[in-house]
ChimeraX commands (.cxc) that place a marker at each C-alpha (Angstrom):
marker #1 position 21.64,22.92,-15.93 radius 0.5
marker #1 position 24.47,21.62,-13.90 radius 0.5
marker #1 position 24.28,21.40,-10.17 radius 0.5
marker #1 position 27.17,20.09,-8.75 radius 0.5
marker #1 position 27.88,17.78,-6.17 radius 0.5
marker #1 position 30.97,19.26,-5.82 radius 0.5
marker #1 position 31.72,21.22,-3.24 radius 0.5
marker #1 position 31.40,24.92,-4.94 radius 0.5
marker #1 position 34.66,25.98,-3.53 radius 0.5
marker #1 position 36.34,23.84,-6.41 radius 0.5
marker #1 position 34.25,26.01,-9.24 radius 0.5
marker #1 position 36.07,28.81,-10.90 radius 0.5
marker #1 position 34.19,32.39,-10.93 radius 0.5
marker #1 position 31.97,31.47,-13.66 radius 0.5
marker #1 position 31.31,28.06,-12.42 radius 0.5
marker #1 position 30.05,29.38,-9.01 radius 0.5
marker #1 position 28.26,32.41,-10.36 radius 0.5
marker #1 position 26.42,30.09,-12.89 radius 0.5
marker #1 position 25.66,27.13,-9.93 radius 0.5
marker #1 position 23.78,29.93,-8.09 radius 0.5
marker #1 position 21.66,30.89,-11.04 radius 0.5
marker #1 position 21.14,27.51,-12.27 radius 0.5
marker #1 position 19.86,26.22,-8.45 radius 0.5
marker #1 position 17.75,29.36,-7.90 radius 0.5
marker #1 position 16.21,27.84,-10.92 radius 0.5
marker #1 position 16.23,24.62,-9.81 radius 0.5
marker #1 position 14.05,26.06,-6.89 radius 0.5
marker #1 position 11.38,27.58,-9.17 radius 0.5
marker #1 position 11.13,24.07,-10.97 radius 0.5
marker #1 position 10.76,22.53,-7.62 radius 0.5
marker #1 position 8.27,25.02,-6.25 radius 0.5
marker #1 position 6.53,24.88,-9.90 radius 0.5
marker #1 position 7.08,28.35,-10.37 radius 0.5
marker #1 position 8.02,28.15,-13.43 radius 0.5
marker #1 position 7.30,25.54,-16.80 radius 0.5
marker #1 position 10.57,25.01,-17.84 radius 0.5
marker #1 position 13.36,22.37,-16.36 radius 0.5
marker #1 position 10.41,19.97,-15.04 radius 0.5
marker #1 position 11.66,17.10,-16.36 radius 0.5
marker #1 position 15.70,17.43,-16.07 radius 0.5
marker #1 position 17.51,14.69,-14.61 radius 0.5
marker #1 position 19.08,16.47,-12.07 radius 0.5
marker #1 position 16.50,17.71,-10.35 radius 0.5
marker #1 position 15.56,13.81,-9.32 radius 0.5
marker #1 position 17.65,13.89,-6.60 radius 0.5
marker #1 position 15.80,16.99,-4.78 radius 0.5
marker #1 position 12.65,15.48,-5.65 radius 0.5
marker #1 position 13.22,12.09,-4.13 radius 0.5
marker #1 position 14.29,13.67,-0.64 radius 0.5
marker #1 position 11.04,13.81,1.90 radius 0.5
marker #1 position 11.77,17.62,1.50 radius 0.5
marker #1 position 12.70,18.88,-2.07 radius 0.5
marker #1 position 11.91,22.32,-1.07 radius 0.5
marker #1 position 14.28,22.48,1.86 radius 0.5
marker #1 position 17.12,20.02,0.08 radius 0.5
marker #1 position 17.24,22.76,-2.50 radius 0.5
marker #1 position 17.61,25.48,0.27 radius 0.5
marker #1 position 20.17,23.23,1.89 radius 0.5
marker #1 position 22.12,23.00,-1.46 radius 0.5
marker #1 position 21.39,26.64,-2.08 radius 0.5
marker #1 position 23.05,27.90,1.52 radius 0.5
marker #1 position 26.25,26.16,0.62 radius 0.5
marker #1 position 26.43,27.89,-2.56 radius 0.5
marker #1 position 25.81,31.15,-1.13 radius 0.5
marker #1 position 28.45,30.53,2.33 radius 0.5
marker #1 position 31.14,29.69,-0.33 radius 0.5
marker #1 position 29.85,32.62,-2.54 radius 0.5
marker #1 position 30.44,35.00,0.85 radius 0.5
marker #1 position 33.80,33.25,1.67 radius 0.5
marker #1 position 34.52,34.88,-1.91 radius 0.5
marker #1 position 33.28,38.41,-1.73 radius 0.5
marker #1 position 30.21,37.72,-3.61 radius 0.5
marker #1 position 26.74,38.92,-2.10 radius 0.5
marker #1 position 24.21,36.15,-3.04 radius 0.5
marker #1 position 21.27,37.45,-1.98 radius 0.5
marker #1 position 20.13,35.16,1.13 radius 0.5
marker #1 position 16.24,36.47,0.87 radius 0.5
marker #1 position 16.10,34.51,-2.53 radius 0.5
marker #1 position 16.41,31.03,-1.04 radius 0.5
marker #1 position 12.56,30.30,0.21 radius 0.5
marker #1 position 12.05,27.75,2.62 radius 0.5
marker #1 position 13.86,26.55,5.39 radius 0.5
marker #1 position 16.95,23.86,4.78 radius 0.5
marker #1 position 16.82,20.57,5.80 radius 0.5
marker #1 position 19.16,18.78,7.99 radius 0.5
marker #1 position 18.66,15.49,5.99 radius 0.5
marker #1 position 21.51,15.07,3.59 radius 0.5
marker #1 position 21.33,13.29,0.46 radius 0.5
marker #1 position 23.56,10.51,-0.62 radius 0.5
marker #1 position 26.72,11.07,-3.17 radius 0.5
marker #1 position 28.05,8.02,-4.84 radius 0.5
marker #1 position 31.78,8.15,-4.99 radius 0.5
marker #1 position 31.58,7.42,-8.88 radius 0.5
marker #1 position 29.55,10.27,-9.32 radius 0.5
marker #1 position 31.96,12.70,-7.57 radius 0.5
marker #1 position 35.19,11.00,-9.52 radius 0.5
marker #1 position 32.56,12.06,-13.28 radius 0.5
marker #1 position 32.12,15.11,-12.21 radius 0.5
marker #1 position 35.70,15.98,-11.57 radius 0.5
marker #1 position 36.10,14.96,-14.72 radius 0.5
marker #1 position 33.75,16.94,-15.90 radius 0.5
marker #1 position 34.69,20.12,-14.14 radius 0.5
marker #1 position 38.57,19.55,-15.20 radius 0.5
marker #1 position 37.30,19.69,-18.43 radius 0.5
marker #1 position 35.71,22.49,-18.16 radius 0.5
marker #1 position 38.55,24.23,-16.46 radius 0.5
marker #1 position 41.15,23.19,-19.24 radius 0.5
marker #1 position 39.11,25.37,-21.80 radius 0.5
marker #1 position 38.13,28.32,-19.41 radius 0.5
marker #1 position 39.94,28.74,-16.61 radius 0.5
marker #1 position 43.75,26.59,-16.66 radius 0.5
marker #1 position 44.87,28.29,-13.26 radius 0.5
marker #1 position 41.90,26.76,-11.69 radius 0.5
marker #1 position 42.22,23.26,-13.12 radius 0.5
marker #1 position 46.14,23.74,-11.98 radius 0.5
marker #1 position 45.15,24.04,-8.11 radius 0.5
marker #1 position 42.52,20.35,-8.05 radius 0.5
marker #1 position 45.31,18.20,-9.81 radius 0.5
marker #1 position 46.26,16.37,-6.90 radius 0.5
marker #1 position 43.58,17.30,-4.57 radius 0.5
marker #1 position 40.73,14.60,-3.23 radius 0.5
marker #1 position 36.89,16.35,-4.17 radius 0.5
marker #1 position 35.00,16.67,-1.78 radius 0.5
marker #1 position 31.36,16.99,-1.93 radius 0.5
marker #1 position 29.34,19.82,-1.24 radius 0.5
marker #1 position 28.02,19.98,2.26 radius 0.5
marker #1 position 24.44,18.74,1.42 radius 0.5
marker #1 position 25.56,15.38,0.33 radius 0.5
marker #1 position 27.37,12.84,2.08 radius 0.5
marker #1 position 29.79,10.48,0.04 radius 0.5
marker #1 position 28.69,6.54,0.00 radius 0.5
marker #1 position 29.81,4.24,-2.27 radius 0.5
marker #1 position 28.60,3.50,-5.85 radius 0.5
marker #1 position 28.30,4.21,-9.48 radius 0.5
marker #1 position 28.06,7.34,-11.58 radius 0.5
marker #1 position 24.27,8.14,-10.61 radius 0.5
marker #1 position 21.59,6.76,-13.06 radius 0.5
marker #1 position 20.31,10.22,-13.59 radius 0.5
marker #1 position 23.65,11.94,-15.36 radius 0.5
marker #1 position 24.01,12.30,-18.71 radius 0.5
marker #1 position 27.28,10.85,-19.38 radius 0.5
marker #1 position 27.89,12.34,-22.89 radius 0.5
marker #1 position 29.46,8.57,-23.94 radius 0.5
marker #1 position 31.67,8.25,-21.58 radius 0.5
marker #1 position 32.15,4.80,-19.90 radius 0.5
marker #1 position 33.44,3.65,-16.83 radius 0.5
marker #1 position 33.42,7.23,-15.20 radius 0.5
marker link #1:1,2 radius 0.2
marker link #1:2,3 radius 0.2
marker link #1:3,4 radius 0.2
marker link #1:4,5 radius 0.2
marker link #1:5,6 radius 0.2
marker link #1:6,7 radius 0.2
marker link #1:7,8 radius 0.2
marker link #1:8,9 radius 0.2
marker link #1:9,10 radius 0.2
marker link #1:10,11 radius 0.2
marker link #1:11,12 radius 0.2
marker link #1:12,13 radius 0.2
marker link #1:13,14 radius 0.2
marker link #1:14,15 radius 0.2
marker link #1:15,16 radius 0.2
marker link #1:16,17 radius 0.2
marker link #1:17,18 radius 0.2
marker link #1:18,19 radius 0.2
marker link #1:19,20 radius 0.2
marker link #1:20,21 radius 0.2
marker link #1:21,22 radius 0.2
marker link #1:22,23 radius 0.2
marker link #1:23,24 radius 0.2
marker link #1:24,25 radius 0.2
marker link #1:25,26 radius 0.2
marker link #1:26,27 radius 0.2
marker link #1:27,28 radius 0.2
marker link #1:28,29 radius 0.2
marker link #1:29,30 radius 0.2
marker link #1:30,31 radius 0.2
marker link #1:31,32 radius 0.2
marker link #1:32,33 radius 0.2
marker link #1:33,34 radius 0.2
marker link #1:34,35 radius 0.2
marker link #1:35,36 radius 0.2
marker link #1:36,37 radius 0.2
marker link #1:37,38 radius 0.2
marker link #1:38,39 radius 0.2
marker link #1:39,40 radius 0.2
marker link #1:40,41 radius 0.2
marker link #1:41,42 radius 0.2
marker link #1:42,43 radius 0.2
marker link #1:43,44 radius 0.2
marker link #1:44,45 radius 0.2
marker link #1:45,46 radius 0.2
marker link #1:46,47 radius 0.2
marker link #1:47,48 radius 0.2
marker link #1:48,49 radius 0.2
marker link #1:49,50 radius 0.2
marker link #1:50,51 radius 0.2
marker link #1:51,52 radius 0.2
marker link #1:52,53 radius 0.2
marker link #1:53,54 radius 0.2
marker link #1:54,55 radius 0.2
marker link #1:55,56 radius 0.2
marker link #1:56,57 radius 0.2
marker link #1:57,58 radius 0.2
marker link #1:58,59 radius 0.2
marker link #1:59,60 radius 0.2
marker link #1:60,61 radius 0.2
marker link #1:61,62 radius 0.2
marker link #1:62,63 radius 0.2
marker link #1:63,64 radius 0.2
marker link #1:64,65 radius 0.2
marker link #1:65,66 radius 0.2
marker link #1:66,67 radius 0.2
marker link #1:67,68 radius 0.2
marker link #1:68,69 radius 0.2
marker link #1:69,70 radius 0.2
marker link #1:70,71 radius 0.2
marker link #1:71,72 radius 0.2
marker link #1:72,73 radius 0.2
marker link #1:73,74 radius 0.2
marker link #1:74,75 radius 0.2
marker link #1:75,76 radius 0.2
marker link #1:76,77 radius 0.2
marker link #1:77,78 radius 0.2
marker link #1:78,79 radius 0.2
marker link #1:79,80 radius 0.2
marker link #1:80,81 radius 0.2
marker link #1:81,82 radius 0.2
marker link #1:82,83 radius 0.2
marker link #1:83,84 radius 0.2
marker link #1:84,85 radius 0.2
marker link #1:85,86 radius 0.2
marker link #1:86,87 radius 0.2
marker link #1:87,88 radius 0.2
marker link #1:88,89 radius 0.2
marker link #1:89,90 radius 0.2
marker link #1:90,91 radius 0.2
marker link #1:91,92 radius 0.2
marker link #1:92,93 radius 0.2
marker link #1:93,94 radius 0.2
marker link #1:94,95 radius 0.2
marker link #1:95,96 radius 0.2
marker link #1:96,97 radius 0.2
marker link #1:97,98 radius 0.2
marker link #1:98,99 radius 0.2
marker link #1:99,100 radius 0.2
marker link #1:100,101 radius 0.2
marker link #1:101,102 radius 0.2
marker link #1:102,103 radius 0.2
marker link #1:103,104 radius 0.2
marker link #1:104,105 radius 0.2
marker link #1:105,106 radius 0.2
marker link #1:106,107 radius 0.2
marker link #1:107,108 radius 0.2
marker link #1:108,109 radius 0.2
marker link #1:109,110 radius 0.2
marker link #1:110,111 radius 0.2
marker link #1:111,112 radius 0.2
marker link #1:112,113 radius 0.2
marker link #1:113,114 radius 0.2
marker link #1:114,115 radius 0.2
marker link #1:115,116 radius 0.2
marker link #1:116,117 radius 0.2
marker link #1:117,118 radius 0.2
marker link #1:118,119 radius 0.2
marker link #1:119,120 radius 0.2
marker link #1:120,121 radius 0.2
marker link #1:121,122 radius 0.2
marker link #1:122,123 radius 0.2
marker link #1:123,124 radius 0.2
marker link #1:124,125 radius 0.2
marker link #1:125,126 radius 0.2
marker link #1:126,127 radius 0.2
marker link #1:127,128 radius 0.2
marker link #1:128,129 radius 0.2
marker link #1:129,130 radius 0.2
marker link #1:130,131 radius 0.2
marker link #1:131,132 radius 0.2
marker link #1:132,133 radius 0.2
marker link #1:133,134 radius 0.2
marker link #1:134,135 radius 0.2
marker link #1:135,136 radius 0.2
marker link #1:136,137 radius 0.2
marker link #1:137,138 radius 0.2
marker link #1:138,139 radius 0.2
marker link #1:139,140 radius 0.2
marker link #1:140,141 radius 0.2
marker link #1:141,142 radius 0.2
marker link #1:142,143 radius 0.2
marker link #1:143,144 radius 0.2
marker link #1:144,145 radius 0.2
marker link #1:145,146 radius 0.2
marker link #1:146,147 radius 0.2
view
């Protein structure tokens, strides 16, 4: 499970189309609809917001608005709850890992894509908002330092 803290409009076709799978799973975990995922790091985040049922609807609605600004229909009726209006914190360090992470990605599956970020400043998706810091406690950095 990887849910980005990118902003989606950076993810290539099957980037995007797996980020709205993987949070509408992320949702079920949250709403403990399902047994699987319970424990994955990334869903800390969601869970440590007063509202982990509206962050993930929040982070959900920006997946589907850039999935629209593509042509895609996410189906809206599959995001329960209402979003919140409370953001949750980005470090910086974490954004710089996964654009990393995601040019990596790109190199292997999708060079044209990789091609358009070199250059370009990340942003983060629209639920977070960027403060300063290191590469969050919860990522599994695969080894790599200092990212």
């Amino acid at each position: 499970m990887r849910l980005w803290s990118l902003h989606p409009r950076y993810l290539d076709r099957a980037g995007l189309l797996a980020l709205w799978r993987e949070a509408l799973l992320a949702q079920a975990v949250l709403a403990a609809k399902t047994g699987g995922y319970r424990r994955h790091p990334q869903l800390e985040r969601f869970r440590d917001h007063p509202d982990p049922g509206g962050a993930i609807a929040a982070y959900l609605e920006g997946i589907r608005r850039e999935g629209k600004r593509r042509g895609y229909r996410f189906n809206a009726a599959l995001i329960t709850g209402r979003p919140s209006q409370t953001r949750l914190p980005v470090t910086d360090g974490q954004l710089h890992y996964e654009r990393n992470h995601l040019a990596r990605k790109l190199a292997r599956r999708d060079p044209p894509a990789l091609a358009r970020l070199q250059g370009e400043a990340l942003g983060p998706h629209p639920f977070f908002r960027v403060v300063a810091g290191p590469v969050a406690a919860w990522e599994k950095t695969q080894g790599v330092k200092g990212e």
